[in-house]
C-alpha positions as CSV (number, residue, x, y, z in Angstrom):
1,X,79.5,126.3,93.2
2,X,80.4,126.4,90.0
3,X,78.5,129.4,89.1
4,X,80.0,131.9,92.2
5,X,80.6,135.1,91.4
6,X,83.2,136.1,94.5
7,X,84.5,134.3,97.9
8,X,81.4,135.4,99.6
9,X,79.6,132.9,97.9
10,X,82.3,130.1,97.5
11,X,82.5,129.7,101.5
12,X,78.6,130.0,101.4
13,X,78.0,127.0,99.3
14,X,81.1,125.0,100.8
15,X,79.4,125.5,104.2
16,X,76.0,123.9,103.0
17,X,78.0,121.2,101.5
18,X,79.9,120.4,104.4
19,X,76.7,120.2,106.6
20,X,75.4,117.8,103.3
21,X,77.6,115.4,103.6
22,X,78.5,115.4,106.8
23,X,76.3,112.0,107.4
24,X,77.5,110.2,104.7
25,X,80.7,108.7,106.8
26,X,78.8,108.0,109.8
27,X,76.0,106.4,107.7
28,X,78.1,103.9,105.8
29,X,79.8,102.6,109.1
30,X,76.8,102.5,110.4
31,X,75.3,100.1,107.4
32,X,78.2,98.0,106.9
33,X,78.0,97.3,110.5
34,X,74.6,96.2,110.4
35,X,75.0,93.9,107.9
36,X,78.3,92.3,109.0
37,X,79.0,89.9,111.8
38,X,82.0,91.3,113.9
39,X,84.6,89.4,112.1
40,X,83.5,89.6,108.5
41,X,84.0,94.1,109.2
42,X,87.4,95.0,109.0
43,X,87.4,93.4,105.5
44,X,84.2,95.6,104.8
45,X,85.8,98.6,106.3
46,X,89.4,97.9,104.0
47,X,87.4,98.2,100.8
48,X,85.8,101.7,101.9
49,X,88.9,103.5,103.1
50,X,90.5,102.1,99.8
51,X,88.0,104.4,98.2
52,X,89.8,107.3,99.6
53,X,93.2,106.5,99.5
54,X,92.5,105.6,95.2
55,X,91.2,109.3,95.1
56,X,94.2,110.3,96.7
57,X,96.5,108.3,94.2
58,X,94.3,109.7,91.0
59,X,92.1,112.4,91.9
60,X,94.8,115.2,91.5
61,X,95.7,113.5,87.6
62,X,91.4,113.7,87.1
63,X,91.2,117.2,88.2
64,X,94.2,118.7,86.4
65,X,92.7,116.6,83.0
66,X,89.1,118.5,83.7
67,X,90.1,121.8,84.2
68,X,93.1,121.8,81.5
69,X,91.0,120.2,78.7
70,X,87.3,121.6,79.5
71,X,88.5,125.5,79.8
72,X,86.3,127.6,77.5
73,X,84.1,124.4,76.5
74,X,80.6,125.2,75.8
75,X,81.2,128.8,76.7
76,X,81.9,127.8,80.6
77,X,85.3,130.0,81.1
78,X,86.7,130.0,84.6
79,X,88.8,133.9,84.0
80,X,86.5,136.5,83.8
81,X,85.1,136.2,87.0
82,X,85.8,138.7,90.6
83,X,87.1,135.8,91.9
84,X,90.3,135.8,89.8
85,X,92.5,136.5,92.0
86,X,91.2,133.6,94.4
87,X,91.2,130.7,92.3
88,X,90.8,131.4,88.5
89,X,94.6,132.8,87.6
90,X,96.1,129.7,89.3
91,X,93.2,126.9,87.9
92,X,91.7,127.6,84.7
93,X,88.9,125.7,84.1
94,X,88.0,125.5,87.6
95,X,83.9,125.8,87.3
96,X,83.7,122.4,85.1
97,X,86.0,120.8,87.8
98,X,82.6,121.4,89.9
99,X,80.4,120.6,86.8
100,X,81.8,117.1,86.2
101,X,83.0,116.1,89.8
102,X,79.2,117.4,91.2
103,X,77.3,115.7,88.7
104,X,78.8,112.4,88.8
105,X,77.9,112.5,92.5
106,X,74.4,113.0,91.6
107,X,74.0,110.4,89.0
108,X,76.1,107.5,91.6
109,X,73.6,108.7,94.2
110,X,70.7,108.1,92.2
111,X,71.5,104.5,91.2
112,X,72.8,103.9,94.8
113,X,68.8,104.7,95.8
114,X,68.1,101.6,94.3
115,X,71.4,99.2,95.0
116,X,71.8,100.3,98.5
117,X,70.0,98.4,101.1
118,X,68.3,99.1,104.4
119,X,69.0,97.9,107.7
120,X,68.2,94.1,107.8
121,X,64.7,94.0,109.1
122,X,62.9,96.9,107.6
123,X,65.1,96.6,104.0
124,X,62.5,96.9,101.4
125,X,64.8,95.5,98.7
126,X,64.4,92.1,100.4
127,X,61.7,89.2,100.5
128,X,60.6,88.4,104.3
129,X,62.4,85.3,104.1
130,X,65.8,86.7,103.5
131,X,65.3,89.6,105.9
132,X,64.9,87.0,108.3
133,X,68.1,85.3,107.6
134,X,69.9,88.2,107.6
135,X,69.3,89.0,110.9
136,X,69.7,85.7,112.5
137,X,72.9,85.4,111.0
138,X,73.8,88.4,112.9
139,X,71.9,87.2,116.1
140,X,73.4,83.7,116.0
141,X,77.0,85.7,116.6
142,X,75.3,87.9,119.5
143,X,75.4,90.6,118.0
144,X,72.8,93.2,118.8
145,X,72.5,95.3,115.7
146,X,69.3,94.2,114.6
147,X,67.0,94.6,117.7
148,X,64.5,97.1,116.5
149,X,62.3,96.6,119.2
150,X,63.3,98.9,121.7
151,X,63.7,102.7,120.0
152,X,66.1,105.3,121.7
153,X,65.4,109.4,121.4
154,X,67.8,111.0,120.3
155,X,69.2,112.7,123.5
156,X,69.1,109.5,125.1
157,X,71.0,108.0,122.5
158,X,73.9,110.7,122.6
159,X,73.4,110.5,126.7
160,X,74.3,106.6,126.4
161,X,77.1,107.1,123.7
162,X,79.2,110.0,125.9
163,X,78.7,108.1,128.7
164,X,80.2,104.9,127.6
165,X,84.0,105.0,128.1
166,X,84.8,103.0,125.6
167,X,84.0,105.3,123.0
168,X,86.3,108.5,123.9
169,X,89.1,105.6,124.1
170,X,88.4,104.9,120.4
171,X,88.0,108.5,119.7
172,X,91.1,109.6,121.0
173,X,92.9,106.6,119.2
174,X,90.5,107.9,115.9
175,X,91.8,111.1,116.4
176,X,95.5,110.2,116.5
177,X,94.7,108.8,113.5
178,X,93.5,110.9,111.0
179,X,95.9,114.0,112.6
180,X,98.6,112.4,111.4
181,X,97.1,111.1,108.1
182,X,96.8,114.6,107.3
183,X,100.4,114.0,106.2
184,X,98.4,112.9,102.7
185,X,97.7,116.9,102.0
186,X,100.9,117.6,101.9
187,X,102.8,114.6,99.8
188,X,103.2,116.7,96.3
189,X,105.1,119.5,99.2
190,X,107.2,116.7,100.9
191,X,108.1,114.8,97.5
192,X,109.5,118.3,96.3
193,X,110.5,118.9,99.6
194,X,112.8,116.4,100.3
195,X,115.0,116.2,97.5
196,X,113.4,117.7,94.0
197,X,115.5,120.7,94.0
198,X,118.6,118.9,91.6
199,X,115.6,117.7,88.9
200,X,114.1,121.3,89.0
201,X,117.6,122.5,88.0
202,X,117.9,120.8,85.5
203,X,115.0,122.4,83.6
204,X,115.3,125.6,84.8
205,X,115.6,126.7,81.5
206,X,112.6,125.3,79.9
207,X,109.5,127.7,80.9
208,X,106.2,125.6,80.3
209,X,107.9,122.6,79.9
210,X,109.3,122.7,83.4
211,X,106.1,122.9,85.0
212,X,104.6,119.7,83.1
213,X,107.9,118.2,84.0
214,X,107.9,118.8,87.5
215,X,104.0,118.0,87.5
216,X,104.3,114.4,85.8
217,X,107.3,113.6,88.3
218,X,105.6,114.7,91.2
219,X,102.4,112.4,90.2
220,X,104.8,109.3,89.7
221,X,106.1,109.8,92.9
222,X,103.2,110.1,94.6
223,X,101.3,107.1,93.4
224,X,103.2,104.5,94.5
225,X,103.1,106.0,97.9
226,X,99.3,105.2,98.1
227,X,100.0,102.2,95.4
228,X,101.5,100.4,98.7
229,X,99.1,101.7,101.1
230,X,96.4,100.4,99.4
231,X,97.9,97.2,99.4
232,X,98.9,97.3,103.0
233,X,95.3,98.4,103.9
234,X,94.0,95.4,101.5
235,X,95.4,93.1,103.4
236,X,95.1,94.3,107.1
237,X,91.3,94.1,106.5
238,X,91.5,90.3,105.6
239,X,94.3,89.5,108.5
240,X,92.4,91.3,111.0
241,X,88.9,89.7,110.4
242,X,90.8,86.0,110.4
243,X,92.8,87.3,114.3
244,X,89.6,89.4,115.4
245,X,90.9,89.6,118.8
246,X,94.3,91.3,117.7
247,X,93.1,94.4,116.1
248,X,94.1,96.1,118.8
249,X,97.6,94.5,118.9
250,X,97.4,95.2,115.2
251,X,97.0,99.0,115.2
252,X,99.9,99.5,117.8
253,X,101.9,97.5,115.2
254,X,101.0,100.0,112.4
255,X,101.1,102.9,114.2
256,X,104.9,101.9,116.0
257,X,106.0,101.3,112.0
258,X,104.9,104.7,111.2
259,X,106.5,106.6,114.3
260,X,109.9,105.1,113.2
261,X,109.7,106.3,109.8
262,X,108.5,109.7,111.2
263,X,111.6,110.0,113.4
264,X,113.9,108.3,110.9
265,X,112.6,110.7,108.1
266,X,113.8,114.0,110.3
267,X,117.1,112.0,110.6
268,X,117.5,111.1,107.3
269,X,119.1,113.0,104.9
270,X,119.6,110.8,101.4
271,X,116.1,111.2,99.4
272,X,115.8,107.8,98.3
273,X,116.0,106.8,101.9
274,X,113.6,109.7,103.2
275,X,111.1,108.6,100.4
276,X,110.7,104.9,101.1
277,X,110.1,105.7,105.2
278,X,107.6,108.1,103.6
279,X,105.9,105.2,102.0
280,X,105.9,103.1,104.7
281,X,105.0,105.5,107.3
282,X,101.8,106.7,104.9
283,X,101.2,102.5,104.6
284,X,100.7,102.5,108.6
285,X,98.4,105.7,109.1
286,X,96.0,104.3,106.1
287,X,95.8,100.5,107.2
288,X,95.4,102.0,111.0
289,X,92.3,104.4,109.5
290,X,90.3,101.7,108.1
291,X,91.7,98.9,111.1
292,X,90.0,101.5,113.7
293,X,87.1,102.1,112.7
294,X,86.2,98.3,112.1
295,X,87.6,98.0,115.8
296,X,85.0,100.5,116.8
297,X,82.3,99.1,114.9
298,X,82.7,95.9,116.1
299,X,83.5,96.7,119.8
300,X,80.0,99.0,119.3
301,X,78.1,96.2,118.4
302,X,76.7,95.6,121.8
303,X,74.6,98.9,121.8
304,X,71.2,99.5,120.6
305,X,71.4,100.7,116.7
306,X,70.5,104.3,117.5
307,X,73.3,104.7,120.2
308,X,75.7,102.7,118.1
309,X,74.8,105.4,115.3
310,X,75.3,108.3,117.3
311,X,79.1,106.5,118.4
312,X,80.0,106.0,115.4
313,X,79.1,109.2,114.1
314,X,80.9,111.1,116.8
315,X,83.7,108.6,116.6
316,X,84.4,110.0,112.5
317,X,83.6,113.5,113.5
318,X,85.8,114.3,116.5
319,X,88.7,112.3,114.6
320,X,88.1,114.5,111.3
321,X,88.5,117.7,113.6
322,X,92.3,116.9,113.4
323,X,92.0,118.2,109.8
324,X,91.7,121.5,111.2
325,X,95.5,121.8,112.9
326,X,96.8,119.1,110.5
327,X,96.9,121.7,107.6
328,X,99.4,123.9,109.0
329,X,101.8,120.9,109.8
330,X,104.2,121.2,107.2
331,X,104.6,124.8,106.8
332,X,106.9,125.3,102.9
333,X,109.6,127.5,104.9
334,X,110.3,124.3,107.4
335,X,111.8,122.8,104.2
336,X,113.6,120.3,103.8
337,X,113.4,118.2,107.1
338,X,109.9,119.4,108.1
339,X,110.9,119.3,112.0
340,X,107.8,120.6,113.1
341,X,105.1,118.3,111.1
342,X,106.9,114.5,112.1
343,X,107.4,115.6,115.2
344,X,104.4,115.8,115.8
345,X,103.1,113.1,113.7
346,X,105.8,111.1,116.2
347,X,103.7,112.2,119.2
348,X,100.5,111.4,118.0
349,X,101.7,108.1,116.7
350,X,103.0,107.5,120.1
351,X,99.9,108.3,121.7
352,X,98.2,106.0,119.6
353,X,100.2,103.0,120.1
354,X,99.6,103.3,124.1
355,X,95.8,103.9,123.6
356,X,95.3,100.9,121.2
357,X,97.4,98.9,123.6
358,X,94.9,99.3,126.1
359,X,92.3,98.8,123.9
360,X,94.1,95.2,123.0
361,X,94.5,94.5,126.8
362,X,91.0,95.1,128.1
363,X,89.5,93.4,125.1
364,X,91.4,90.1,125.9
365,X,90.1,90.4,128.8
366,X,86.4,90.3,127.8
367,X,85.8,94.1,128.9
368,X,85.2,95.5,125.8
369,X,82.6,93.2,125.5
């Protein structure tokens, strides 16, 4: 990607990539959950979301560094290009932001080739005797993750995954989810949003300097909002894998704590107040994310590995759809109370807390099972 020449080709290669990587999300639930008894997951589950939501916090300071600091090195220029009026006069640099980002995820993936284990019985990376205890620690919980002796197809795998009703319950809650975590796009826009326009005035005047002003106090305002949510996320995980049975309870807690701050925020109208709901609110959706998927994983456990897969898997997929509206949420000319985006972050929200209330009933009484 870094070597495109016009759009044509940008959307081209962004496509392939997409259809690249979209197993990666899938696969890691599905391997974490193979490996894990039912109440060691959501722990399991905190530490990979937390991935994301340390991106969030430094990726934006990474990628302004590369494509700042590498412009014009070794000849690699991001100007002179067709494209310039797509991406090169707003983010010089931009090709080495694809260099450097593109070939660390080569070189991880090579060394995770030789770190990253199979499933239990057919892991290579084991002796025979520790493949063997690793699976009857899972069977000695009754878990079924590790019964390789009956194989599904394919089709009959995705038949038995849409036909369980259990997994469009989770998908819906997944859904609610990740819709209104799409709130994390848009945290630079809101921060501004909601009360910069007194600290812009007061460098009006400055040119340049304004805009590595307004950039260094938008990326310390932004950080301790996922600062706390990776905290919060930390330690759901461990809480919800010592109180297993309350996960559900748990995500209607998260999710009610984040549709108060998103109806308190449209109501709200000193910053400091608006910001600190923000945090909180973004706390909920990112504890939630991990919290549900360990909830499915766990609740999947039951089902033969290649229908659990094919859950999982259309679990993430269906819930990352709500990428697709979520950008066009908090349109910059709704500014400053952003009616249209917490409302209906509010609803979703809303929705949640009803579907993960069920979820918390039935599974207390042994249906889930």
């Amino acid at each position: 990607m870094a070597a495109v020449k016009n759009y044509r080709q940008l959307a081209a290669l962004r496509f392939v990539v997409g259809i690249l990587e979209a197993g990666f999300a899938p696969g890691v639930l599905l391997i974490l959950s193979s490996w894990y008894k039912r109440e060691e997951q959501s722990r399991r589950f905190a530490v990979y979301i937390s991935a994301a939501i340390l991106s969030g916090a430094f990726g934006g300071l990474l990628a302004g560094a590369i494509t700042k600091d590498l412009e014009g090195a070794h000849g690699i220029r991001g100007k002179p290009q067709p494209i310039q009026n797509i991406l090169t006069d707003r983010v010089p640099g931009w090709r080495w932001l694809f260099i450097v980002e593109g070939a660390a995820s080569i070189g991880w993936a090579c060394i995770a080739h030789f770190l990253l284990l199979d499933f239990p019985l057919i892991s290579k990376h084991l002796s025979e005797d520790e493949r063997q205890l690793a699976s009857k620690r899972l069977l000695l919980t009754d878990d079924s993750t590790v019964n390789d002796e009956h194989r599904l197809g394919p089709l009959q795998a995705i038949k038995h995954s849409l036909a369980n009703w259990r997994v469009w319950l989770f998908t819906a809650g997944y859904m609610v989810i990740v819709g209104s975590s799409t709130l994390s796009y848009f945290y630079p826009t809101l921060v501004q949003g909601l009360g910069y326009a007194s600290i812009k005035a007061q460098y009006m005047a400055s040119g340049r300097r304004l805009i590595k002003k307004v950039s260094a106090y938008l990326w310390c305002k932004t950080v301790p909002i996922y600062a706390v949510a990776f905290v919060s996320n930390a330690f759901t995980g461990y809480f919800s894998d010592n109180f297993p049975r309350f996960r559900g309870i748990i995500l209607s807690s998260w999710l009610t704590i984040s549709l108060s701050c998103s109806v308190a925020t449209t109501i709200a109208t000193n910053f400091t107040a608006r910001y600190v709901l923000l945090v909180f609110m973004t706390a909920g959706l990112w504890s939630s994310n991990a919290l549900s998927l360990s909830f499915a994983s766990s609740t999947f456990g039951g089902m033969s590995r290649e229908t659990r897969g094919v859950s999982l898997a259309f679990v993430n997929g269906m819930g990352n759809l709500a990428q697709i509206y979520g950008a066009y949420l908090f349109p910059s000319d709704d500014a400053p109370r952003y009616v249209m985006g917490f409302s209906v972050i509010s609803a979703m929200c809303a929705f949640g807390v009803g579907v993960y209330g069920i979820l918390y009933i039935v599974a207390k009484r042994g249906i889930l099972d």
